[in-house]
Wavefront OBJ file of the C-alpha trace (Angstrom):
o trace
v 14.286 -24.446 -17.050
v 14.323 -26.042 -20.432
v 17.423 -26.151 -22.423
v 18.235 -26.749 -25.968
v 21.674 -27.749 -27.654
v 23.479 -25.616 -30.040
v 22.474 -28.296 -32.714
v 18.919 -27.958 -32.147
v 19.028 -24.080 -32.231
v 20.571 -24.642 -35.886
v 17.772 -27.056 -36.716
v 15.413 -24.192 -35.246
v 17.143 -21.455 -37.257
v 17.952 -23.685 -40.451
v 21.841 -23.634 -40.388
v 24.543 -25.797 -39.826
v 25.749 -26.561 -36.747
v 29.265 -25.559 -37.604
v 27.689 -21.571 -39.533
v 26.067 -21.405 -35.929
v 29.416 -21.879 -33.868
v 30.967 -19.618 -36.472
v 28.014 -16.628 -35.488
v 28.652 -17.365 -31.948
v 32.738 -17.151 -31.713
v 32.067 -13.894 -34.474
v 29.478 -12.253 -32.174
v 26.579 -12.102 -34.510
v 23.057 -11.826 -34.199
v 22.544 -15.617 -32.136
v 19.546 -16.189 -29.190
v 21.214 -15.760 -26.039
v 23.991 -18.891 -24.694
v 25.656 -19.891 -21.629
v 28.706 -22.735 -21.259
v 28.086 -25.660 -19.180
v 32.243 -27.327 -19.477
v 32.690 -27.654 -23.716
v 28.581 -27.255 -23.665
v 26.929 -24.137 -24.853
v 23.303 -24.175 -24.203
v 20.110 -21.611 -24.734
v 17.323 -21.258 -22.453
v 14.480 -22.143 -24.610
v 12.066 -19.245 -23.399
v 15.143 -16.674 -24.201
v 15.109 -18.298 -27.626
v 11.540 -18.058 -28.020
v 11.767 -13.887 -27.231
v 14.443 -13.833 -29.487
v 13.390 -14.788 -32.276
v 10.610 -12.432 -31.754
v 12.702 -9.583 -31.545
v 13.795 -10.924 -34.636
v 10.388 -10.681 -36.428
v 9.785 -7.353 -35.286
v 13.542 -5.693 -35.646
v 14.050 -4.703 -31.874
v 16.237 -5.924 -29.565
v 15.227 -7.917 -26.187
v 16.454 -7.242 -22.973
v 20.037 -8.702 -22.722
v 19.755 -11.661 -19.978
v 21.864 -10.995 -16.958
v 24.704 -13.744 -18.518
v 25.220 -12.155 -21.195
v 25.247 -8.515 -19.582
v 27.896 -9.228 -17.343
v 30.088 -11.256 -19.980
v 29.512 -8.018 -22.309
v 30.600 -5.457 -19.244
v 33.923 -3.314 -19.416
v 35.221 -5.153 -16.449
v 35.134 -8.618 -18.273
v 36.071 -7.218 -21.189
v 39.474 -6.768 -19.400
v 39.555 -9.606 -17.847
v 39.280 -12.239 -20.841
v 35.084 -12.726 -20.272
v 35.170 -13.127 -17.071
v 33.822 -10.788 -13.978
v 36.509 -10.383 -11.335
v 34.621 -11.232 -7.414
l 1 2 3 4 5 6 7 8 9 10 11 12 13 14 15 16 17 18 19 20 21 22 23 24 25 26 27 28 29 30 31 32 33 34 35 36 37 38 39 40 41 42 43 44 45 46 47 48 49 50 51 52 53 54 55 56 57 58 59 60 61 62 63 64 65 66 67 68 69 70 71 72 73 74 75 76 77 78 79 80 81 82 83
């Protein structure tokens, strides 16, 4: 699985590193993310569909990540699913 930085998904989307940490904390349109620690990385291939989606004005699937992070459950719990 390839990763990329958040600094080289600004380079990829022309913006600063600090307008694409603003998106992210905001919730605006940004490829799909997951933390590693302080690290927030994006699976290149989810990028890649993405930005796609992007070009053509629908939405991709949402990855599993980001489904449960965006569920009512973790909603109520800060983010995080309860197990």
């Amino acid at each position: 699985m390839d990763t990329l930085t958040l600094s080289e998904i600004s380079k990829i989307l022309r913006i600063s590193d600090h307008t694409a940490r603003n998106r992210l904390s905001m919730g605006m349109p940004m490829p799909p993310s997951f933390r590693v620690g302080k690290r927030r990385l994006f699976i290149k291939t989810e990028v890649e569909i993405w930005l796609e989606a992007q070009k053509t004005g629908s939405s991709p699937p949402m990855p599993a990540l980001q489904r449960a992070a965006a569920s009512p459950i973790a909603a109520k719990h800060g983010g995080q699913t309860m197990t």
